[in-house]
C-alpha positions in Angstrom: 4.4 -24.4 31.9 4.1 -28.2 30.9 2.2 -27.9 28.3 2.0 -25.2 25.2 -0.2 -25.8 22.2 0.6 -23.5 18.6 -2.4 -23.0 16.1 -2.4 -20.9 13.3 -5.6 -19.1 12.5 -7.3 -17.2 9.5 -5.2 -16.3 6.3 -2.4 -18.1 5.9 1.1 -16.0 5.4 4.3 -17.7 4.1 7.0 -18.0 7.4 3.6 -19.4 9.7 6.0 -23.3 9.1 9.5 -21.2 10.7 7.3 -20.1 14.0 5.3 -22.8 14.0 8.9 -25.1 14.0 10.6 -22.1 16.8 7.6 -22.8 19.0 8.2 -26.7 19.1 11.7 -26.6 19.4 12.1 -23.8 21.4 9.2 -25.7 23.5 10.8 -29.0 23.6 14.1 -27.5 24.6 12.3 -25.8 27.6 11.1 -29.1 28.9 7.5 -28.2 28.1 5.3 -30.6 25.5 4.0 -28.9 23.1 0.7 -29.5 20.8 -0.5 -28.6 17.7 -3.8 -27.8 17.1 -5.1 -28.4 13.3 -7.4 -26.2 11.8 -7.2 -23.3 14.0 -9.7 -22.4 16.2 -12.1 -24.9 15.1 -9.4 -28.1 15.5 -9.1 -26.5 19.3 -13.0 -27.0 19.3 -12.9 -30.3 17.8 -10.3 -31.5 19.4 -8.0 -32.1 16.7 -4.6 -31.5 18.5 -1.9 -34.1 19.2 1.4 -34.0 20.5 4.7 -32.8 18.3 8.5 -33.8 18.7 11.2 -32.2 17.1 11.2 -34.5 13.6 7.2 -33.0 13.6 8.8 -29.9 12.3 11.7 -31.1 10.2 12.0 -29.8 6.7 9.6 -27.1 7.0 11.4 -23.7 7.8 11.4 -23.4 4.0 7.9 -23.9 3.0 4.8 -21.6 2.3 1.8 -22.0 3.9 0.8 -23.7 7.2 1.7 -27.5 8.1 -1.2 -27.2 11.2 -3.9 -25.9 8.3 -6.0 -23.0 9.0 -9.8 -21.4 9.0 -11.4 -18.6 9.9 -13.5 -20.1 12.5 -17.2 -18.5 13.6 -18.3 -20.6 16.1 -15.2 -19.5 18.2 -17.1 -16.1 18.2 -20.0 -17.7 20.3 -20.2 -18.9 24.1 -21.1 -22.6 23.0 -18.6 -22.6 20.8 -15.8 -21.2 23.8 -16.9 -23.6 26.0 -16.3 -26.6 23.8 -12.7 -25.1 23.4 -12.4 -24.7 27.1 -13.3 -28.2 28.1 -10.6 -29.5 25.4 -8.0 -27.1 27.0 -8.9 -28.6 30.5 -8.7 -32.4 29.6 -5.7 -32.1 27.8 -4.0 -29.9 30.5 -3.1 -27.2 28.7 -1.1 -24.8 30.0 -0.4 -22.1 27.1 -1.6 -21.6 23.5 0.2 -19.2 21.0 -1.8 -18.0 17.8 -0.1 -17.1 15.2 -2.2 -14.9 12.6 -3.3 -11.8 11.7 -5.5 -9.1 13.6 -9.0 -11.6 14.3 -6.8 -14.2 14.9 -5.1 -12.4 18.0 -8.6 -10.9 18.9 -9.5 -14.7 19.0 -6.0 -14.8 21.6 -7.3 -12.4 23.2 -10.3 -13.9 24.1 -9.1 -17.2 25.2 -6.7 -15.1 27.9 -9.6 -13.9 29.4 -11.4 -17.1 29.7 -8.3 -18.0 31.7 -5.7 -19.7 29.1 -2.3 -17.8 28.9 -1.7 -17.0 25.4 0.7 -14.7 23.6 -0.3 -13.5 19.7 2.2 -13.9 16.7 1.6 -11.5 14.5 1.3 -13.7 10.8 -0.6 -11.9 7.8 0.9 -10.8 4.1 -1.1 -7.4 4.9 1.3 -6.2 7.3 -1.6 -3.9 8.9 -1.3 -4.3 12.2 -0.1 -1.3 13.4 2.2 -2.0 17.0 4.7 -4.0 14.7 6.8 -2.6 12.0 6.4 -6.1 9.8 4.4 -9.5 10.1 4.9 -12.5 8.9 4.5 -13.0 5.3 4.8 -9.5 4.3 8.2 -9.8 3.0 7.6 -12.8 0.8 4.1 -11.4 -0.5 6.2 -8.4 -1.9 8.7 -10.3 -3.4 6.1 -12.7 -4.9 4.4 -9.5 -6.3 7.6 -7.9 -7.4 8.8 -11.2 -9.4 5.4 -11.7 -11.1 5.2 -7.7 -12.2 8.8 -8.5 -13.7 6.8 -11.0 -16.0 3.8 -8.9 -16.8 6.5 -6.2 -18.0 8.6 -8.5 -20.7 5.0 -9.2 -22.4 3.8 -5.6 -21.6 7.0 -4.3 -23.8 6.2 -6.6 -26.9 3.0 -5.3 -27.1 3.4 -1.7 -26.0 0.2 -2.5 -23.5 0.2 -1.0 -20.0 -0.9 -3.1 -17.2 -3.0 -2.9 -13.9 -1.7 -5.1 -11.6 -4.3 -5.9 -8.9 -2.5 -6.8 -5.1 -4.3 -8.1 -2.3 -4.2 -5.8 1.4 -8.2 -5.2 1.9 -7.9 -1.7 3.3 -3.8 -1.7 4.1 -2.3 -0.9 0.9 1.6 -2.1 2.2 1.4 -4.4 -0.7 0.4 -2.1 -3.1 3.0 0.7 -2.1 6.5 -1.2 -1.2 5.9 -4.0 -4.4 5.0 -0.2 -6.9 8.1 1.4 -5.4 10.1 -1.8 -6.0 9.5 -2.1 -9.1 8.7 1.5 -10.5 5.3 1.4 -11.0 4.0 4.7 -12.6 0.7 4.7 -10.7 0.0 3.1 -7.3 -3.7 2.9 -6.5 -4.3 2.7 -2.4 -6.9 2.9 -0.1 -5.0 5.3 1.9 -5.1 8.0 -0.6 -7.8 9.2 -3.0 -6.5 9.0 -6.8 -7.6 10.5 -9.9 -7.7 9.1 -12.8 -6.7 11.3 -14.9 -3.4 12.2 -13.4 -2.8 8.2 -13.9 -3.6 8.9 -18.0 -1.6 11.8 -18.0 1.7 10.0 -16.1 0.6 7.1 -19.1 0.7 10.0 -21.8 4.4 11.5 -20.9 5.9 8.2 -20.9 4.6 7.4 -24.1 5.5 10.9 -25.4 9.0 10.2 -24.3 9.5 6.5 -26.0 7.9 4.5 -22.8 7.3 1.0 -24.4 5.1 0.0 -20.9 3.6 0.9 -18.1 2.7 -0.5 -15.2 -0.2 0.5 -12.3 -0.7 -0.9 -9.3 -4.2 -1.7 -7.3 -5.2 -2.8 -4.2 -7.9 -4.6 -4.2 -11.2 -3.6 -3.4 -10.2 0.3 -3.9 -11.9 0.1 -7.7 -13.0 -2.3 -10.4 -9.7 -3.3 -12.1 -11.3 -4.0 -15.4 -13.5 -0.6 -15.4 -10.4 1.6 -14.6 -8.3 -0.4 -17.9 -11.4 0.0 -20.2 -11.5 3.7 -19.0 -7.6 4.3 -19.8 -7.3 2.5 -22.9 -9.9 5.1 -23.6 -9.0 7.9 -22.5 -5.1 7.4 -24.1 -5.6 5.1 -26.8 -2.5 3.4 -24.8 -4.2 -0.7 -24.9 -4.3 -1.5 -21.0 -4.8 -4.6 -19.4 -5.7 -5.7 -15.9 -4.2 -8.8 -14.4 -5.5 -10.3 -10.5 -2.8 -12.0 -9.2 -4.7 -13.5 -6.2 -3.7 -16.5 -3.9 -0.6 -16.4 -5.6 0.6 -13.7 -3.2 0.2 -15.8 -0.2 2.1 -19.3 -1.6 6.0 -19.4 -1.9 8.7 -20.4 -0.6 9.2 -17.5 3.0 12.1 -15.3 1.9 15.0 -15.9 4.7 13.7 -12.2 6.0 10.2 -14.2 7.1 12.2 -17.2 7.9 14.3 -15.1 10.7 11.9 -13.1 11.5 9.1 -15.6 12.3 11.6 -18.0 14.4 12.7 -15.2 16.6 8.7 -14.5 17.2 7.8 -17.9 17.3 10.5 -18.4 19.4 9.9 -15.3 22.2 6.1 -16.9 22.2 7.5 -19.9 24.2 9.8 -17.9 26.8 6.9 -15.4 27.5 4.6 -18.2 28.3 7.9 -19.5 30.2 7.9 -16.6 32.4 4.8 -17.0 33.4 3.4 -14.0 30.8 -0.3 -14.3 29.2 -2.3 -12.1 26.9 1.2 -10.3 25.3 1.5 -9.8 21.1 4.9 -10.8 19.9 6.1 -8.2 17.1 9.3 -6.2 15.8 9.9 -2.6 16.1 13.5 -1.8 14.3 15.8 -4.8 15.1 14.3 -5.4 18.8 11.6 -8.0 19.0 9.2 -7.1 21.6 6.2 -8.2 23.8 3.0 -5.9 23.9 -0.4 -6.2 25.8 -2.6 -7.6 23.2 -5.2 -5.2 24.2 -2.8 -2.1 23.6 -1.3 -3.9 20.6 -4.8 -4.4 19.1 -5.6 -0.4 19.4 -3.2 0.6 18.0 -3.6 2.1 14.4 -1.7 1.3 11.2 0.9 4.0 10.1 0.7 5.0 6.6 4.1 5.1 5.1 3.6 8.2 3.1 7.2 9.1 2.6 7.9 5.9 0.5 4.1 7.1 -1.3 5.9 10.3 -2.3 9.1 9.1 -3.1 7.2 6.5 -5.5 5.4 9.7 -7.3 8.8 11.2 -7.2 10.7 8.6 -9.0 7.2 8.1 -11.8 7.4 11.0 -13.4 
């Protein structure tokens, strides 16, 4: 293995810089070169890769998003646009490519193993749905980001007596959602995962008012419902004023918590001595303190677990 390349693909996740850093280093100290390919799939089809030494990845282990830039790239998807990345891989001399993103990103792995190019998946999304590892990169630090910014809606909330829908990003995982609500003692958290009722979240509203509550706060994943329809509807419904807040991209900026720092240099890190050993089309991910390797095609197919004890522990505690 002479020569690894590391690209970082589709959303980007805080802790992408600490693997991104592991691979080079751990790279470099295996005799290999390594590359970094900008842009993700679509700098490998562009060509838009050049060699890295250790200062390349000084100073970063600490910072949010992605030194090597990122896109969801579509022409990857088609042959033309495979067999522009192939000829790159072959007059560069590529050996081995790790990917670090999040589930289309190590489908797009995937693919490239079986046009012939050992690579090996690092699993880097704030989602934290992909279901063969117990966390990704990013997750940890999205949390805490949403945790510290519901800590601010609830000073303001008090002063005004308001409650507040805070909307969380996850698509159709609602990790987010449920560990950030738990964390911070959310009366209501809204998931796709389980159905909701409206009117059980104005009745949890109604108690706590009834018993001297001066806020409340709900917590929505997005996409599930309209985050303005469902505050218009409770400000209704209670008379309590309700007010819906999107935090956004801000859940994927920061500074990685030193759980995402650790976590994505040991992946980051395993990448390299798998491609080492001669390995090809394996996921890197965590299951309790081990990190381990998994066929991408088994680690792809397998489902998300929902965590519904910490679901019912969070009703538990809201009442």
């Amino acid at each position: 293995m002479k020569k690894i390349a590391v690209l970082t693909s589709g959303g980007d996740a805080p802790g992408m810089n600490a693997a991104i850093r592991a691979v080079v280093r751990s790279g470099i100290y295996n005799h290999a070169e390594v590359l970094s390919v900008e842009d993700g799939f679509t700098g490998l089809i562009n060509a838009q890769i050049e060699e890295m030494n250790l200062s390349s990845v000084a100073d970063i282990i600490h910072r949010g998003g992605t030194i090597l830039k990122t896109t969801r790239c579509e022409e990857f998807k088609t042959e033309k646009g495979q067999k522009r990345a192939m000829n790159v891989i072959e007059v560069l001399g590529i050996n081995g490519i790790v990917v670090i993103g999040g589930g289309g990103s190590l489908r797009a792995a995937r693919t490239l193993n079986s046009l012939g190019v050992p690579t090996i998946g690092v699993p880097g999304t704030i989602d934290n749905d992909l279901g063969y590892t117990d966390y990704t990169i990013g997750f940890d630090t999205s949390v805490n980001t949403v945790v510290d910014a519901i800590s601010n809606i609830r000073e303001t909330s008090i002063s005004h007596g308001r409650a507040n829908i805070i909307e969380v990003m996850g698509r159709d995982c609602g990790n987010i959602a449920l560990y950030a609500g738990l964390a911070s003692g959310a009366e209501s958290i809204i998931l796709p995962e389980m159905d909701f009722d409206i009117d059980e979240v104005c009745r949890k509203l109604l108690r706590g008012r009834n018993r001297g509550k001066l806020h409340s706060i709900i917590i929505l994943t997005e996409g599930v419902a309209d985050p303005i329809r469902i505050s218009n509807e409770i400000t209704e419904k209670t008379g309590i004023e309700t007010r819906a807040t999107i935090l956004g991209h801000i859940q994927r900026g920061g500074s990685p918590t030193a759980f995402d720092r650790i976590l994505a240099s040991k992946m980051g890190a395993r990448a390299v001595e798998l491609l080492i050993q001669g390995a090809a089309n394996k996921a890197v991910g965590i299951k309790g303190k081990d990190i381990i390797d998994m066929d991408l095609d088994k680690a792809l197919s397998v489902g998300c677990t929902f965590d519904i004890d910490s679901y019912e522990l969070a009703n538990v505690l809201s009442i």
